[in-house]
KEBAKOL-158037 format. One line per 2 residues: number of its first residue (from 1); their letters; for each residue x, y, z of N, C-alpha, C. Coordinates in Angstrom, 2 decimals, decimal comma, always signed. Example, Ala and Ser with C-alpha at 12.3 -4.5 7.8 and 13.67 -1.06 7.14 Angstrom:
BEGIN
1) AS) +13,19:-5,69:+7,80:+12,30:-4,50:+7,80:+13,20:-3,30:+7,80 ~ +12,85:-2,25:+7,08:+13,67:-1,06:+7,14:+12,90:+0,03:+7,87
This chain:
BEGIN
1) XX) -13,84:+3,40:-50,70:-13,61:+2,02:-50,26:-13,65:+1,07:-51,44 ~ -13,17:-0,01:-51,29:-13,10:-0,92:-52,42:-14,58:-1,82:-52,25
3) XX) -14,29:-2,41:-53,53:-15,84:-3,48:-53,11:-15,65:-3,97:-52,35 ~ -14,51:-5,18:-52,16:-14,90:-5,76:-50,92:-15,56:-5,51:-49,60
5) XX) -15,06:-3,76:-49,40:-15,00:-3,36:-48,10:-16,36:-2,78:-48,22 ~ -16,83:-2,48:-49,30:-18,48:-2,15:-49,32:-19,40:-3,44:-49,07
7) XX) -19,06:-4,38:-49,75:-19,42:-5,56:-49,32:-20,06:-5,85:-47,95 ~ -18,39:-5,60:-47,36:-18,63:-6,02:-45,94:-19,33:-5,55:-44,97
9) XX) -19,52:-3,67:-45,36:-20,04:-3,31:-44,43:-21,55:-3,19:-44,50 ~ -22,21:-3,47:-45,84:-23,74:-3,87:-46,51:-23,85:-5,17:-45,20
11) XX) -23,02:-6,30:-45,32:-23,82:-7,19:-44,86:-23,50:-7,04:-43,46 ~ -22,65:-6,12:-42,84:-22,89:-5,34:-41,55:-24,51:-4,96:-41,23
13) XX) -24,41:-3,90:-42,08:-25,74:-3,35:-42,08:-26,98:-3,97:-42,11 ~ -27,46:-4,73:-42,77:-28,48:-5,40:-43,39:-29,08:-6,66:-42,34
15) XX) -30,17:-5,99:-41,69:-30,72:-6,91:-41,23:-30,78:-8,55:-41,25 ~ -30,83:-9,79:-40,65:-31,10:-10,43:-40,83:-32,24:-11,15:-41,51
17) XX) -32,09:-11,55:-42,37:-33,22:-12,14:-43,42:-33,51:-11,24:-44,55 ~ -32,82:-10,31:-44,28:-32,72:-9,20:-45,87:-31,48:-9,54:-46,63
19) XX) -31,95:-10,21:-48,04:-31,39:-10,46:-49,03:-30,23:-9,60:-49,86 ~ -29,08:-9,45:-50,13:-28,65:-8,20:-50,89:-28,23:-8,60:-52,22
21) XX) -28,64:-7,96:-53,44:-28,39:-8,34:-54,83:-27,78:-7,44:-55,36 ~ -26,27:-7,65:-55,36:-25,35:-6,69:-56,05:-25,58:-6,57:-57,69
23) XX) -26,39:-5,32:-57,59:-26,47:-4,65:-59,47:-25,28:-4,44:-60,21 ~ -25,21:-5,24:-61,09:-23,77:-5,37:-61,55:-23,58:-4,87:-62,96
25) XX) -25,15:-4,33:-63,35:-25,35:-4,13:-64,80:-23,72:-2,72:-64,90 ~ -23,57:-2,92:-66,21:-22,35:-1,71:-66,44:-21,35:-1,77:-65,91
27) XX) -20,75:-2,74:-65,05:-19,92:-2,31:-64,20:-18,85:-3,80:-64,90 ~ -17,84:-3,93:-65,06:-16,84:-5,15:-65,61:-17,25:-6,24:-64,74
29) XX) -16,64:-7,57:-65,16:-16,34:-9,08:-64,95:-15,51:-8,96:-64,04 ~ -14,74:-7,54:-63,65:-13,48:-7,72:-62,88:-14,07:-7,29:-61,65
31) XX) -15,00:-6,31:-61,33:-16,13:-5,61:-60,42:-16,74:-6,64:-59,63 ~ -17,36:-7,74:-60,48:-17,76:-9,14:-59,91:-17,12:-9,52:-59,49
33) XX) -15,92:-10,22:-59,90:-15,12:-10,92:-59,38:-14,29:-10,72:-58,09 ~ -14,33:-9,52:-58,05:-14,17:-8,81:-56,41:-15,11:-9,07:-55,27
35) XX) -16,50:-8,75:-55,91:-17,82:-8,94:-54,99:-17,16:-10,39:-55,01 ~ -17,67:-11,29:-56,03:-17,65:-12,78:-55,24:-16,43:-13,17:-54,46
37) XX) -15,57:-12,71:-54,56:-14,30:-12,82:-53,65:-14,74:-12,74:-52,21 ~ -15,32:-11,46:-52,26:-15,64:-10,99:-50,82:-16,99:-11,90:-50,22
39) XX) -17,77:-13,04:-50,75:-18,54:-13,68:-50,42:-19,95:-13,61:-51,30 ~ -20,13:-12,53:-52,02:-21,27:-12,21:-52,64:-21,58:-12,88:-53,63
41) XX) -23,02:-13,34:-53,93:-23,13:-14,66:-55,04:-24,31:-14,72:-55,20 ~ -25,15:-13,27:-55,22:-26,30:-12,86:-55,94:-26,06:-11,75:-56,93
43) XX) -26,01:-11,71:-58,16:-26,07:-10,56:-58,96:-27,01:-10,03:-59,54 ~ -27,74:-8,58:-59,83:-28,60:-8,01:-60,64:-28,02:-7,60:-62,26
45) XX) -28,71:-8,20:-62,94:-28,38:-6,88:-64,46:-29,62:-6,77:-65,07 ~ -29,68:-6,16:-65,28:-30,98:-5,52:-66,72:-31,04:-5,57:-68,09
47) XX) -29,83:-6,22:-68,76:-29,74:-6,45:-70,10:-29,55:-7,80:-70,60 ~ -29,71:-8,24:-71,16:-30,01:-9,81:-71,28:-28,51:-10,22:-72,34
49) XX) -28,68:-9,42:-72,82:-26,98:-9,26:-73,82:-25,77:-9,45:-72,35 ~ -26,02:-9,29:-71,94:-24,85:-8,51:-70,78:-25,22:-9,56:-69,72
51) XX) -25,98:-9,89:-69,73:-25,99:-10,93:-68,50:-25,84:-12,65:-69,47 ~ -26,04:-12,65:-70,39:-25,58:-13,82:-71,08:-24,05:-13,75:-71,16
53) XX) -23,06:-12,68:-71,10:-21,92:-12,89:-71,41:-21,56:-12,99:-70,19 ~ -21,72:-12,40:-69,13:-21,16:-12,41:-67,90:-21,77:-13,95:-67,53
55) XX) -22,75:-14,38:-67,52:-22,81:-16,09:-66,88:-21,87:-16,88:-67,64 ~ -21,66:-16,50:-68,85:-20,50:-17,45:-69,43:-18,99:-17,61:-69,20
57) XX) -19,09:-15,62:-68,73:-17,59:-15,55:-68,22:-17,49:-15,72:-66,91 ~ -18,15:-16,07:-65,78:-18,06:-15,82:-64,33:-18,20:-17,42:-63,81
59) XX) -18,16:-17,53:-62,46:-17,88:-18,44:-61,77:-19,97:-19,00:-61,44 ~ -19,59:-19,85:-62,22:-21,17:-20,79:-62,29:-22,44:-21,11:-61,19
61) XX) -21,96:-20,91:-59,69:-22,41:-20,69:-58,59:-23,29:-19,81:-58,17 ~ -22,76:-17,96:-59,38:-23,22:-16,97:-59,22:-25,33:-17,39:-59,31
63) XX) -25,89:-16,72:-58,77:-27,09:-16,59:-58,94:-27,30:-15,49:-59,70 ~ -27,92:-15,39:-60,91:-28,34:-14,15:-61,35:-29,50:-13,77:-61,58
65) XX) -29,71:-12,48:-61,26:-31,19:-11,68:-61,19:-31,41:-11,00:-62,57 ~ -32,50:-11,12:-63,15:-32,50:-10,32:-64,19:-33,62:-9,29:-63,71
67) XX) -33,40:-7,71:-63,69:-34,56:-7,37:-62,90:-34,69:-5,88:-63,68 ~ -34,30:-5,78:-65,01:-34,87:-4,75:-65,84:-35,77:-5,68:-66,82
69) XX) -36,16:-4,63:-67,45:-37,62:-4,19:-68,71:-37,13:-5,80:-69,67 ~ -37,80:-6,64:-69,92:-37,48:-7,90:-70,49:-38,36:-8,34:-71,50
71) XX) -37,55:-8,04:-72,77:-39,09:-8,72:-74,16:-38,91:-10,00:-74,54 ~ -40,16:-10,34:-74,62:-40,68:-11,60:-74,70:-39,07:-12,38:-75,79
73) XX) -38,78:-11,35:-77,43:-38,01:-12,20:-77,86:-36,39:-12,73:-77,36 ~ -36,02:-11,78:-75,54:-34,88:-12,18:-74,94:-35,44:-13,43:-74,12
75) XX) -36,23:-13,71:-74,09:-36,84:-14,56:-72,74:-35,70:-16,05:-72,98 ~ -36,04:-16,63:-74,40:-35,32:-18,11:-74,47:-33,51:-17,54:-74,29
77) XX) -33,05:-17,21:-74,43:-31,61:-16,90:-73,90:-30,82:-16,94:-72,96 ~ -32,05:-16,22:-71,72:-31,80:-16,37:-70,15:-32,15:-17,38:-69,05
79) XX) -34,00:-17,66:-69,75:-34,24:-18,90:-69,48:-33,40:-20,06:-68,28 ~ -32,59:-20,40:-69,53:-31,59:-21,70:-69,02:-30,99:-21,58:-67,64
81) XX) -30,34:-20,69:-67,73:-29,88:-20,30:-66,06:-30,07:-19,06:-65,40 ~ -30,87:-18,02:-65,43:-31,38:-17,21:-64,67:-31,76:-17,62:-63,18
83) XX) -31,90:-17,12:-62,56:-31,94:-18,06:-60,94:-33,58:-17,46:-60,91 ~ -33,71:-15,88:-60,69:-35,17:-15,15:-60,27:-35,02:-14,30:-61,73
85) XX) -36,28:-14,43:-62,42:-36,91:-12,71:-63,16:-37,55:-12,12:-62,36 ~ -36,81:-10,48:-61,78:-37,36:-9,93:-61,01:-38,65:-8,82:-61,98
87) XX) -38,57:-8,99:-62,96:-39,13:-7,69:-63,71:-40,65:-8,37:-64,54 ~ -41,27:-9,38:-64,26:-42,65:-10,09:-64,81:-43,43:-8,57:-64,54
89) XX) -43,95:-7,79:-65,99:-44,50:-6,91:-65,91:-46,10:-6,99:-67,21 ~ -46,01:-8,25:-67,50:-47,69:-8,52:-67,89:-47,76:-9,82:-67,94
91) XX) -49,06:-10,51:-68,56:-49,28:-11,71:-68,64:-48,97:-12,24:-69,48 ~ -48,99:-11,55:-70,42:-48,24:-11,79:-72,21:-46,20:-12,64:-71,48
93) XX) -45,80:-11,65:-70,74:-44,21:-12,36:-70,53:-44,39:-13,36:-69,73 ~ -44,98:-13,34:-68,56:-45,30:-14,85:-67,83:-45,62:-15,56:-68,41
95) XX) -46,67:-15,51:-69,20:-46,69:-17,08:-70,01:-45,76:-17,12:-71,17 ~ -45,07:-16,33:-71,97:-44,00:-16,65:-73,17:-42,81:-17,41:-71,30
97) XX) -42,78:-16,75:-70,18:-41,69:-17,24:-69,51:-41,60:-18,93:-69,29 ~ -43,05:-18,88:-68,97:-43,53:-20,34:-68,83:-43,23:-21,26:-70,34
99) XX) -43,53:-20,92:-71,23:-43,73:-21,71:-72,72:-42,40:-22,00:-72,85 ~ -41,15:-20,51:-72,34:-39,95:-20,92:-72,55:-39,51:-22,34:-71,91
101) XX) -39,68:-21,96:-70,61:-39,04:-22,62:-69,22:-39,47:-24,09:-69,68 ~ -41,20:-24,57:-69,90:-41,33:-25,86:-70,26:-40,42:-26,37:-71,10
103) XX) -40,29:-25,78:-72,63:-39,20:-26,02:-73,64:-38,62:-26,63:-72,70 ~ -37,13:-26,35:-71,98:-36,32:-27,20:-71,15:-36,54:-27,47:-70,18
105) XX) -37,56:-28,16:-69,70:-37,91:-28,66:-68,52:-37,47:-28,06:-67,19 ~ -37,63:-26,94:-66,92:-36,96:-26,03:-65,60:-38,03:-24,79:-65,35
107) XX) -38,40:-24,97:-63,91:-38,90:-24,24:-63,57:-38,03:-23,04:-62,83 ~ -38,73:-22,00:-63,43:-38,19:-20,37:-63,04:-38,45:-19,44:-61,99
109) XX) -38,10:-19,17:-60,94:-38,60:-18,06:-59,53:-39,10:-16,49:-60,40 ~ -39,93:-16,09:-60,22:-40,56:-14,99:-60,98:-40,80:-13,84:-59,55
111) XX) -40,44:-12,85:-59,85:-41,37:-11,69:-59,29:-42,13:-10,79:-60,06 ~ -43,20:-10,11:-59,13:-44,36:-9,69:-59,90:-44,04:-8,00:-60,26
113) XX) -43,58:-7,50:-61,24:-43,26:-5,87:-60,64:-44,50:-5,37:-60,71 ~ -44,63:-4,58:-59,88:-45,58:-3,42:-59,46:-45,69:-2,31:-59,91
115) XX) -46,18:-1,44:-60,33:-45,69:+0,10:-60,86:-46,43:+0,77:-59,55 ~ -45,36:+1,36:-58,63:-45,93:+2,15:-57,50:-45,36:+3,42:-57,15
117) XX) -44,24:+3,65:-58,12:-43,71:+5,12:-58,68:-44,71:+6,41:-59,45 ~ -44,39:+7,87:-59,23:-45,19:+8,82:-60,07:-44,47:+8,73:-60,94
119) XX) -43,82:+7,96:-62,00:-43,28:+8,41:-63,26:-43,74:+7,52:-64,13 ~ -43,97:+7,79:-65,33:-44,02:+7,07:-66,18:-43,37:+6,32:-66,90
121) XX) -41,91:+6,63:-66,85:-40,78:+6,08:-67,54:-40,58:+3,86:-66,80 ~ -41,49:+3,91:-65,82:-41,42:+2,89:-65,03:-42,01:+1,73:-65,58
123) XX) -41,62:+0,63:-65,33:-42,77:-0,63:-65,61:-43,57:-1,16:-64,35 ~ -44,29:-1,62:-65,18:-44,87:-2,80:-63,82:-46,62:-3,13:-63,29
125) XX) -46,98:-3,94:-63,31:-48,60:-4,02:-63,39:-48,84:-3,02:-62,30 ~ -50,22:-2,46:-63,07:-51,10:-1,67:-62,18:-51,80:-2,43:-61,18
127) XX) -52,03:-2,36:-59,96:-52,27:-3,05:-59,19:-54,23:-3,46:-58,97 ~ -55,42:-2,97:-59,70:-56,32:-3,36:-60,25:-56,14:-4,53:-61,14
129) XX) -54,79:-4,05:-62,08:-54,73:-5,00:-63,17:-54,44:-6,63:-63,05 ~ -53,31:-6,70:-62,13:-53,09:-7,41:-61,53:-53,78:-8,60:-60,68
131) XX) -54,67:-7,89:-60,24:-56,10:-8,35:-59,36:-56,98:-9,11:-60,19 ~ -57,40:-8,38:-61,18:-57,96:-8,88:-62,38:-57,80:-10,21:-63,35
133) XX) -56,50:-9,33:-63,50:-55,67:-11,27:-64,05:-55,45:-12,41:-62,82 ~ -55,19:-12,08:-61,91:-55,12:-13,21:-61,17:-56,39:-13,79:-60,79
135) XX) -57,29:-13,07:-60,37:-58,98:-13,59:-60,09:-59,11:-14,56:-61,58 ~ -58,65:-14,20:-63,01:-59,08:-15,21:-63,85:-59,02:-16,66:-63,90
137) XX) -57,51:-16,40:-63,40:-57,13:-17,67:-63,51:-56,22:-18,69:-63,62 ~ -55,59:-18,35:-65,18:-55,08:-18,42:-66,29:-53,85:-19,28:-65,61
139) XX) -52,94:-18,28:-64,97:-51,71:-18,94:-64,54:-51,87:-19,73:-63,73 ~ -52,76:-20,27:-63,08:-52,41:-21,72:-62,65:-52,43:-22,66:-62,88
141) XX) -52,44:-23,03:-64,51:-51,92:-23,88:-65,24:-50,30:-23,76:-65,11 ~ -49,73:-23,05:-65,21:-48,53:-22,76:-65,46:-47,64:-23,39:-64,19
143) XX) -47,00:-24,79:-65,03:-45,69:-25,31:-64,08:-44,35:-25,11:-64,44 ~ -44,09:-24,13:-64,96:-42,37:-23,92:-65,03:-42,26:-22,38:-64,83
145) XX) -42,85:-22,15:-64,05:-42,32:-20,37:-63,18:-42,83:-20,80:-61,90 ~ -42,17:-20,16:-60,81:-42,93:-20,19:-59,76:-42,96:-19,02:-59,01
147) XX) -44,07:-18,67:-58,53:-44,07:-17,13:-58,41:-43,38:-17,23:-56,66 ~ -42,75:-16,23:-56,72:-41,94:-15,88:-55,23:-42,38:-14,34:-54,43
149) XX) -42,76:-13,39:-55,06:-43,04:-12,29:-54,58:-43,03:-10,95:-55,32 ~ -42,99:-10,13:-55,20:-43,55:-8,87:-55,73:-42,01:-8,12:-55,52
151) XX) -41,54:-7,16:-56,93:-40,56:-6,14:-56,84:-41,47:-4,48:-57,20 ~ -40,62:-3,88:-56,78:-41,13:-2,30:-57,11:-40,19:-1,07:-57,08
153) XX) -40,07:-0,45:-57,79:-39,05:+0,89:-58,01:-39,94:+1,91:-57,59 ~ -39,36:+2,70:-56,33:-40,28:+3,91:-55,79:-40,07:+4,98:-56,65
155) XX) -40,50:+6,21:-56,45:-40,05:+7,65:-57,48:-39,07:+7,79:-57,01 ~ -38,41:+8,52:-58,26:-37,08:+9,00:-58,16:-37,18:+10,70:-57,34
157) XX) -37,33:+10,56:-55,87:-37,74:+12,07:-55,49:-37,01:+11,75:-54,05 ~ -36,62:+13,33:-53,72:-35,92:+13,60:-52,56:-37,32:+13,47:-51,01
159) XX) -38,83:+13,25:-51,94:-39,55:+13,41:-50,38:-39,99:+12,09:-50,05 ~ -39,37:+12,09:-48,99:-39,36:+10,85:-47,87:-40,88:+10,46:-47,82
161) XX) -41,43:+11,11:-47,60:-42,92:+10,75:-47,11:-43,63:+9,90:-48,56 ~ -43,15:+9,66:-49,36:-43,72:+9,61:-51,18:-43,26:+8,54:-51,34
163) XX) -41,88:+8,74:-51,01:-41,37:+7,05:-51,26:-41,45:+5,95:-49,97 ~ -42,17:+6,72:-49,01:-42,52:+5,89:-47,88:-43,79:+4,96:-48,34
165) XX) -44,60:+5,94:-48,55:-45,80:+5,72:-49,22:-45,49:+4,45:-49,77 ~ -45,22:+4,70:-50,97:-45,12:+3,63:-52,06:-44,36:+2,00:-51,59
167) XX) -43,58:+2,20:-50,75:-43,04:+1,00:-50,26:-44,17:+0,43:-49,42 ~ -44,68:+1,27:-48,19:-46,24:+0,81:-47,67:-47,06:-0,28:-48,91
169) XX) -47,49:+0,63:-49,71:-48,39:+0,12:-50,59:-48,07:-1,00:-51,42 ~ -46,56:-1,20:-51,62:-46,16:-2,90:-52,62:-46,26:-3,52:-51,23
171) XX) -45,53:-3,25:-50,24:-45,67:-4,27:-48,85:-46,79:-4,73:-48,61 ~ -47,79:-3,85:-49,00:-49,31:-4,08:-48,49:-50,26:-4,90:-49,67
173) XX) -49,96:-4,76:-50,68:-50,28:-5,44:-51,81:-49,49:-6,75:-51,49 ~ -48,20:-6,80:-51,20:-47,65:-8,48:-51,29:-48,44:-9,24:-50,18
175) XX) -48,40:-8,49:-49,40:-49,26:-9,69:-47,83:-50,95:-9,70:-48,52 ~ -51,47:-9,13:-49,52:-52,74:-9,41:-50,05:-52,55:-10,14:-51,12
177) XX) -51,11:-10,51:-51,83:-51,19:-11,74:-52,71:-50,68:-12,98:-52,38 ~ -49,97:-12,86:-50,84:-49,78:-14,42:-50,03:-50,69:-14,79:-49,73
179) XX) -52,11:-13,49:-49,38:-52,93:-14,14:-48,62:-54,29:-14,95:-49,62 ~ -54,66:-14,40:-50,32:-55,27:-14,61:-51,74:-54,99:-15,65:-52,50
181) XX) -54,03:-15,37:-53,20:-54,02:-16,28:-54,42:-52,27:-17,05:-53,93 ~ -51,45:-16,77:-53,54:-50,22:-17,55:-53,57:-49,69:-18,47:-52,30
183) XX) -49,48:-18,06:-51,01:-49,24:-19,25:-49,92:-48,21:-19,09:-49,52 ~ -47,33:-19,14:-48,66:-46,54:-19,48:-48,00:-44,71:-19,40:-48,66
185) XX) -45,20:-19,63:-49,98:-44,02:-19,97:-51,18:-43,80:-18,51:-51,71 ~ -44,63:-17,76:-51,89:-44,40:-16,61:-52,13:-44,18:-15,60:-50,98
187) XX) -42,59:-15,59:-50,73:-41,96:-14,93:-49,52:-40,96:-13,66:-50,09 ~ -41,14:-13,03:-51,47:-39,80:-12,14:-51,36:-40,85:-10,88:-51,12
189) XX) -39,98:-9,85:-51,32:-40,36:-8,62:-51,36:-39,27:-7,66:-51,79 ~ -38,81:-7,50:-52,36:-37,60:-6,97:-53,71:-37,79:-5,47:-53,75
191) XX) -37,48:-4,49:-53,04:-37,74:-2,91:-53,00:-36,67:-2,19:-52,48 ~ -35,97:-1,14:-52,76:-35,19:-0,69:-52,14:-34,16:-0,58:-52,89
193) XX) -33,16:+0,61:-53,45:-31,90:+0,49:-53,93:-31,07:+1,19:-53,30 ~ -29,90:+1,64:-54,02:-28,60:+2,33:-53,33:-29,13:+3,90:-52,63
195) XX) -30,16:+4,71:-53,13:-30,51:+5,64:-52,26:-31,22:+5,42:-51,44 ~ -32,49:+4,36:-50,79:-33,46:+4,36:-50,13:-33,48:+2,75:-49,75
197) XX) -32,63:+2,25:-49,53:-32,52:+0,62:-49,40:-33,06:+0,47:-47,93 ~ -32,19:+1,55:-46,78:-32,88:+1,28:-45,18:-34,26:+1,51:-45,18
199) XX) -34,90:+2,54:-45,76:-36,71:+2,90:-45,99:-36,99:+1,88:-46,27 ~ -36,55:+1,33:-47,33:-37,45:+0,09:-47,75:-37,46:-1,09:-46,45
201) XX) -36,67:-1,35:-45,97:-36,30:-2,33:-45,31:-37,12:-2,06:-44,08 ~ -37,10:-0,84:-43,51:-37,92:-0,21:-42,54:-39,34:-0,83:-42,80
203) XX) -39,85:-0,69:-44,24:-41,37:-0,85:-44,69:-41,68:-2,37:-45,13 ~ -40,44:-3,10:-45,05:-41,05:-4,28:-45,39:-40,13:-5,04:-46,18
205) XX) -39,03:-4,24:-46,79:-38,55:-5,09:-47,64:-37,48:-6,22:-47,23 ~ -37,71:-7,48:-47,98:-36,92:-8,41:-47,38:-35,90:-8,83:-48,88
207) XX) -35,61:-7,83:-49,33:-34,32:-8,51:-50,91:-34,25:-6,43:-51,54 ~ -33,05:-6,50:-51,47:-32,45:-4,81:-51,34:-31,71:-4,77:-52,82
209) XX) -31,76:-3,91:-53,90:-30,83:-4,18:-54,97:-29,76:-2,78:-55,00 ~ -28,77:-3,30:-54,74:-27,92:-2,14:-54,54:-26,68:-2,39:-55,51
211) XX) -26,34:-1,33:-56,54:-25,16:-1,12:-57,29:-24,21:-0,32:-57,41 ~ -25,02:+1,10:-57,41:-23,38:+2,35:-57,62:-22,88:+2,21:-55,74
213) XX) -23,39:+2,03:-54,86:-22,60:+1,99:-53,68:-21,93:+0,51:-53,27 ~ -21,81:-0,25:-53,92:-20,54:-1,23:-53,85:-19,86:-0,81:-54,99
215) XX) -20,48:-0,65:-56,55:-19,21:-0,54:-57,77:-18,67:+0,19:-58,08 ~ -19,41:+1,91:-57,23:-19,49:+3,16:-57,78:-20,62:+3,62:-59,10
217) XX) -19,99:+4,66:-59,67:-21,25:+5,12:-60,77:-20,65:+4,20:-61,52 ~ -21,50:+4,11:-62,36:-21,45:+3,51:-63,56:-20,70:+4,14:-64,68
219) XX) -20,22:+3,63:-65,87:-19,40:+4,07:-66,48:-20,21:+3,75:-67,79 ~ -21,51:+4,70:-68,78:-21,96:+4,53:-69,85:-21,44:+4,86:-70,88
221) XX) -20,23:+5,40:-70,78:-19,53:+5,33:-72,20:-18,69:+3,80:-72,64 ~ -18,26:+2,99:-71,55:-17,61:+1,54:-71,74:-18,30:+0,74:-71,50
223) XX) -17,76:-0,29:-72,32:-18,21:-1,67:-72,34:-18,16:-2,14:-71,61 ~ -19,76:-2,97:-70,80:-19,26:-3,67:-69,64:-19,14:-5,18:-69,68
225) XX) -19,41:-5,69:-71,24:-19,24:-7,38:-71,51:-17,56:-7,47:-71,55 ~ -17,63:-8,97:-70,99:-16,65:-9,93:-70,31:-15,24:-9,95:-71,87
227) XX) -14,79:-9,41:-71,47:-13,76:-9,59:-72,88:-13,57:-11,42:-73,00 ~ -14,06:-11,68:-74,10:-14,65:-12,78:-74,48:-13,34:-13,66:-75,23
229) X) -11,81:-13,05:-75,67:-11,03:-13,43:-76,17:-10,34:-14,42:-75,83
């Protein structure tokens, strides 16, 4: 099927009040431009190179997610117009996010990642750790992020019951950081991709990031920045 028609039948599918963020990392300007055709006007990428060229080449409306591994020295780049950082994975990047964001007077939607996967290759606060830093303090000084909710990448494994688990447990951790420390304002819950997006949704999730099943696989031998000529 073409994107569009994947498009269409995602927001068939997809519950009401579940968010869908087409992962667009790798995939062309021309891939997008299909999705937003078809109505879509949330995007995911993971590279900060690649999502700076695509906001420059794409239609300005787009919302973009940045929701891979993010170092502190990409932070001022994206800053400016990023819509959500889904990937806040210590306290060290929340506050360089904040120091950025003040610089230009704009406050930023942040999610908290979680590490609730068995692999190590994963990011994302340990959920003690987490607890810890927030009981301190610290960030509630901080007025140019505003925290929205918690993301999480389950294991990469065929048993259902494991990655059930793990979606339980960020679901269950987020309703213990609305109830605690954040309020009412902190409403996402960001879990779920192109293999396990209904599980998640089943367990709680209310924002789904799905890519090779609208763009197909990905293509890592080509370039996926915006021919800039």
């Amino acid at each position: 099927m073409s994107v569009r028609e994947q498009i269409a039948d995602l927001q068939k599918e997809l519950p009401e009040g579940v968010n869908l963020v087409a992962v667009s990392k790798m995939h062309p300007a021309s891939d997008i431009e299909e999705a937003y055709a078809a109505g879509q006007r949330v995007f995911g990428e993971s590279r900060p190179q690649e999502l700076c060229a695509k906001y420059e080449a794409l239609p300005k409306d787009i919302e973009w997610h940045m929701i891979g591994h993010l170092q502190t020295n990409k932070v001022r780049s994206i800053v400016p117009f990023v819509s959500m950082i889904q990937s806040v994975d210590s306290a060290h990047l929340l506050a360089y996010i904040d120091k950025e964001a003040a610089r230009i007077d704009r406050v930023v939607d942040v999610l908290l990642e979680i590490f609730v996967a068995q692999e190590e290759t994963k990011h994302g606060w340990e959920e003690e750790e987490l607890l810890t830093y927030l009981r301190e303090g610290s960030w509630r000084s901080f007025e140019h992020v505003r925290f929205r909710g918690v993301m999480g990448i389950a294991s990469l494994t065929e048993n259902q019951m494991q990655i059930r688990s793990e979606f339980v447990r960020l679901r269950s951790l987020f309703d213990r950081l609305r109830g605690e420390f954040f309020g009412v304002d902190f409403d996402t819950v960001s879990m779920g991709m192109t293999s396990d997006w209904k599980l998640a949704v089943e367990c709680g999730s209310n924002m789904v990031r799905i890519g090779s099943l609208i763009f197909g696989a990905r293509n890592y031998g080509a370039s996926s920045l915006p021919d800039m000529k």
